[in-house]
C-alpha positions as CSV (number, residue, x, y, z in Angstrom):
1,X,0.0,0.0,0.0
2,X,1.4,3.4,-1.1
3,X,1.4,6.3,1.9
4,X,1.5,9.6,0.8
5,X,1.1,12.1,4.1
6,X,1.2,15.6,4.6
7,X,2.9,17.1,6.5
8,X,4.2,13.6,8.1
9,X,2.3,12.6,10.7
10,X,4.9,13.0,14.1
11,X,4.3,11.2,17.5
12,X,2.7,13.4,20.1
13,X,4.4,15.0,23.0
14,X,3.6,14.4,26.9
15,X,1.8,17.6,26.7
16,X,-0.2,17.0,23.4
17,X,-3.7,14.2,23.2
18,X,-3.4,12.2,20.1
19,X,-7.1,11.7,18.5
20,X,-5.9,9.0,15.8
21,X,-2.7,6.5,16.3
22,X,-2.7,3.3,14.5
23,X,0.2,0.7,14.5
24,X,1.4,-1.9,11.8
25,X,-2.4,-2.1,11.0
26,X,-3.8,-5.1,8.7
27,X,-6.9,-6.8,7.8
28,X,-8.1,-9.3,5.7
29,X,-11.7,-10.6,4.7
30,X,-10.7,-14.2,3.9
31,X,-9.0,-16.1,5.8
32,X,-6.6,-17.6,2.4
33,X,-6.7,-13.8,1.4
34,X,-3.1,-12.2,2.0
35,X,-3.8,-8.9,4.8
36,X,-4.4,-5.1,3.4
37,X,-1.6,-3.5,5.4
38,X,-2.6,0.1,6.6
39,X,-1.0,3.4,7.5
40,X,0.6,4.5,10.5
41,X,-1.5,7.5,12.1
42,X,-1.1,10.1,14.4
43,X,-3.4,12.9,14.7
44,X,-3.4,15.0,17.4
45,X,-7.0,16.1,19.2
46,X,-8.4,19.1,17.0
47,X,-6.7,18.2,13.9
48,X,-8.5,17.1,10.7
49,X,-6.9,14.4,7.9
50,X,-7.8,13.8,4.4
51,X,-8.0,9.8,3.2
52,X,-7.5,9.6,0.0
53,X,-7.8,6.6,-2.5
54,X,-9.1,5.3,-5.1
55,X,-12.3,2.6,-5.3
56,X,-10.6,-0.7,-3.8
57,X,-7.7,0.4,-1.9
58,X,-9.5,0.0,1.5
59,X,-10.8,3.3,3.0
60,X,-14.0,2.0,3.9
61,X,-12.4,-0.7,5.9
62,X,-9.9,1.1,7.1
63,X,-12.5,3.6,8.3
64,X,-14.5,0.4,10.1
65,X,-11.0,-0.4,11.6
66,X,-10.8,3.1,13.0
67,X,-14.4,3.0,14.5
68,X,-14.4,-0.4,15.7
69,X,-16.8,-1.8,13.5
70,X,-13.9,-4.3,12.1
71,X,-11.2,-5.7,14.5
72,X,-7.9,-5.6,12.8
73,X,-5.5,-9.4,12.1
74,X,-2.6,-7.5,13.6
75,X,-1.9,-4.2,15.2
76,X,-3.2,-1.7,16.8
77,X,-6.1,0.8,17.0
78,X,-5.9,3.5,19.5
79,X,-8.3,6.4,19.4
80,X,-8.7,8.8,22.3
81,X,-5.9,7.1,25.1
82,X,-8.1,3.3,24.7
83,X,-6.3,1.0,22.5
84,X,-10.1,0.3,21.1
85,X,-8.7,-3.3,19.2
86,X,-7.8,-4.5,22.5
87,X,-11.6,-4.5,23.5
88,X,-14.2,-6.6,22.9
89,X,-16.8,-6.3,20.4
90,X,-19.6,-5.2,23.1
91,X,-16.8,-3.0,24.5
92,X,-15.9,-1.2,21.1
93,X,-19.6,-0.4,20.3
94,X,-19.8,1.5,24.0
95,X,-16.7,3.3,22.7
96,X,-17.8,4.1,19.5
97,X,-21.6,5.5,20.8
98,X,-19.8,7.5,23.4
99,X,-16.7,8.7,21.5
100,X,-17.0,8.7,18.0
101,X,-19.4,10.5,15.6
102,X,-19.8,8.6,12.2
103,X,-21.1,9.8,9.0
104,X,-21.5,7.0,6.4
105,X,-21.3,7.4,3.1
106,X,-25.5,6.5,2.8
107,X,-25.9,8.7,6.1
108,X,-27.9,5.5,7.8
109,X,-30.7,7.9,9.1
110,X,-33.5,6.4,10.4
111,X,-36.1,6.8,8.6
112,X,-39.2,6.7,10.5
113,X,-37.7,9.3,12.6
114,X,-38.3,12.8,12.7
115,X,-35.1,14.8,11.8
116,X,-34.7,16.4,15.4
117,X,-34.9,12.7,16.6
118,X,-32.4,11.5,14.2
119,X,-29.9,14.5,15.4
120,X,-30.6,13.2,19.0
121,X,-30.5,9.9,18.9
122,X,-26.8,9.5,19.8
123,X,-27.5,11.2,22.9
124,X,-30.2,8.5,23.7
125,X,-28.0,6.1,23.0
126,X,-25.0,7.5,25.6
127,X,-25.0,8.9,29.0
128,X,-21.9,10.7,28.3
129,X,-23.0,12.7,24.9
130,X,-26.2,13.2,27.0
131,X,-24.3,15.0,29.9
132,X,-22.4,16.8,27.3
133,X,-26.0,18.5,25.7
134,X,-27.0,19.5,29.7
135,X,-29.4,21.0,30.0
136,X,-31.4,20.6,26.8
137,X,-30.2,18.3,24.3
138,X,-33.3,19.3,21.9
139,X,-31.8,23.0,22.3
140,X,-28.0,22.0,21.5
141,X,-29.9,20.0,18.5
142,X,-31.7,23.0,17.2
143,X,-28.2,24.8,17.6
144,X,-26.5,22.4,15.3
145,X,-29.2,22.3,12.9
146,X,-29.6,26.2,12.6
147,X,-25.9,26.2,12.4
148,X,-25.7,23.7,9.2
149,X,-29.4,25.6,7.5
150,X,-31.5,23.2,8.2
151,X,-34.9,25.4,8.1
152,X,-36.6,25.7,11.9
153,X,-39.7,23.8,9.4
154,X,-38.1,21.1,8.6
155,X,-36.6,19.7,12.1
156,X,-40.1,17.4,12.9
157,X,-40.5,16.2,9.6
158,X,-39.3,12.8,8.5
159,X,-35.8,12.4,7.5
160,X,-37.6,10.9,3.8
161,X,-39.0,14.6,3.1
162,X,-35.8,16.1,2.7
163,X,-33.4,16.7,0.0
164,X,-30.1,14.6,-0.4
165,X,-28.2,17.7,0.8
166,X,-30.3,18.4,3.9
167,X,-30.2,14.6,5.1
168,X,-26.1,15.1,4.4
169,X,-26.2,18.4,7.0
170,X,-28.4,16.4,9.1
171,X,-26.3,13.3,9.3
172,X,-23.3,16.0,10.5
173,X,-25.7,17.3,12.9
174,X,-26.2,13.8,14.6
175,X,-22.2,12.7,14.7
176,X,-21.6,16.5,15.7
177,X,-24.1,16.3,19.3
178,X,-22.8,15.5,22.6
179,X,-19.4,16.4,21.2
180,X,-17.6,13.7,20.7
181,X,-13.9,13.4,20.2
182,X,-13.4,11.9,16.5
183,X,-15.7,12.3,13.8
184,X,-15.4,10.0,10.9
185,X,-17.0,10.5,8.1
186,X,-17.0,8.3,4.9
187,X,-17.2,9.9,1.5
188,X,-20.9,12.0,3.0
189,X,-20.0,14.5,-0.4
190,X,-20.2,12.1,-3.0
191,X,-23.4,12.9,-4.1
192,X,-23.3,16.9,-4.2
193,X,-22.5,19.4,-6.5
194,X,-19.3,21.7,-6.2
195,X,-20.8,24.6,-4.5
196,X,-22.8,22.4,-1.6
197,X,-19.4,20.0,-1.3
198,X,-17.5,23.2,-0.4
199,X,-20.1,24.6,1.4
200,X,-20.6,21.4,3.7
201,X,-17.1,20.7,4.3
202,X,-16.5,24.2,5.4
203,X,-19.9,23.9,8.0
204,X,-18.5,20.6,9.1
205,X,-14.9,21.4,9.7
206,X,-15.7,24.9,11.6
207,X,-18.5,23.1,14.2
208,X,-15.4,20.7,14.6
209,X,-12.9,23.2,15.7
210,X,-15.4,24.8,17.8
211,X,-15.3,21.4,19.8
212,X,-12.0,20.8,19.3
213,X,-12.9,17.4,17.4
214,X,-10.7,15.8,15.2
215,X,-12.5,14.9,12.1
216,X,-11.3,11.6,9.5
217,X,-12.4,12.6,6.3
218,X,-12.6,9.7,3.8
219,X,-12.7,10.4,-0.2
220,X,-11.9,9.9,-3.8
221,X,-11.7,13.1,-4.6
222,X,-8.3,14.5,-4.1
223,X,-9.3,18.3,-4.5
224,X,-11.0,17.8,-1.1
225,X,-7.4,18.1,0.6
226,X,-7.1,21.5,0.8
227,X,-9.5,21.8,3.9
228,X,-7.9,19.2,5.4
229,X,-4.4,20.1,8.2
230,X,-3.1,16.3,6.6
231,X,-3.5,13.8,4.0
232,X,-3.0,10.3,3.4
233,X,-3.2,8.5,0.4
234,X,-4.0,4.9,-0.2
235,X,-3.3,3.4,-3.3
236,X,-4.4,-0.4,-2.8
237,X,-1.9,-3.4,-1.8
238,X,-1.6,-6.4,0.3
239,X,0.8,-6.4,3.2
């Protein structure tokens, strides 16, 4: 696999709270299959990086790796201080709802649900993000959602009535609330125009700094970079 970061990534001092550090990282789906080897990360709490790659070269996994969702064959996933592949599978998902706010790349709202109870439903599912929106986690909700234009009209409607972009701005909204530590978000601009791309990034990134969150931005679009502090490029390969 072909690494391409910059600036390069440098270990953290005693004074500085690494978001991101991975460690001889590999994973394979077959068991006869040889391992996708992965990058070694460190991102420091507050900082953003750009994934870059191609289709096939792994960043969805390696995003599922980061968030727990995959455990890795060998090395080491450590996000916020908790070496999250050392935990068990019940353990990671605890993690993941209390730390880590996830966009995927189809946004995975739910669709019965209104979109203020989409945006909250993180903070239903954790005590932590919950303490974090004291006193009014509806009021932090309407915050967010005034904060990415979601119209005041359209926050207890269905997640189904809105457009492709507001669902994207929504889907921030709910990885945004509670304020946790490390967003990752998987390719969520794939599907708009230049002018909302931009527009979205820029929305997502300054909410992010406001919280000091460290966002993991996954794409195939390299012109994306430029927003980003770092970048990493994947290129495909086996270990």
């Amino acid at each position: 696999m072909k690494i391409r970061t910059q600036p390069d990534p440098q270990p953290a001092s005693d004074t500085e709270i690494l978001a991101i550090q991975t460690r001889s990282l590999e994973f394979q789906w077959q068991p006869r299959q040889k391992p996708l080897a992965f990058p070694d990360i460190h991102l420091l709490a507050g900082e953003h990086l750009f994934l870059h790659g191609p289709s096939g070269a792994g960043k969805s996994t390696f995003l599922s790796l980061l968030s727990g969702m995959l455990a890795p064959v060998t090395g080491s996933v450590t996000i916020l201080g908790t070496e999250l592949s050392a935990l068990p599978a019940s353990a990671r998902d605890r993690f993941r709802a209390n730390h880590l706010g996830v966009i995927f790349q189809q946004f995975n709202l739910v669709p019965y649900l209104t979109v203020l109870a989409n945006v909250t439903l993180p903070c239903s599912l954790s005590k932590l993000r919950s303490k974090a929106t004291a006193p009014n986690t509806d009021e932090e909700a309407h915050r967010l959602l005034s904060a990415l234009a979601i119209p005041e009209g359209l926050w207890h409607r269905k997640v189904t009535q809105l457009s492709i972009g507001q669902q994207q701005r929504v889907a921030a909204a709910r990885a945004l609330i509670g304020a946790p530590g490390v967003i990752l978000a998987d390719e969520p601009t794939s599907a708009l125009d230049t002018d909302n791309r931009d527009r979205f990034l820029e929305l997502l990134l300054n909410l992010a700094d406001k919280r000091n969150t460290s966002v993991l931005f996954v794409s195939h679009d390299h012109r994306l970079a430029s927003h980003f502090h770092h970048r990493v490029e994947l290129s495909g390969g086996h270990a």
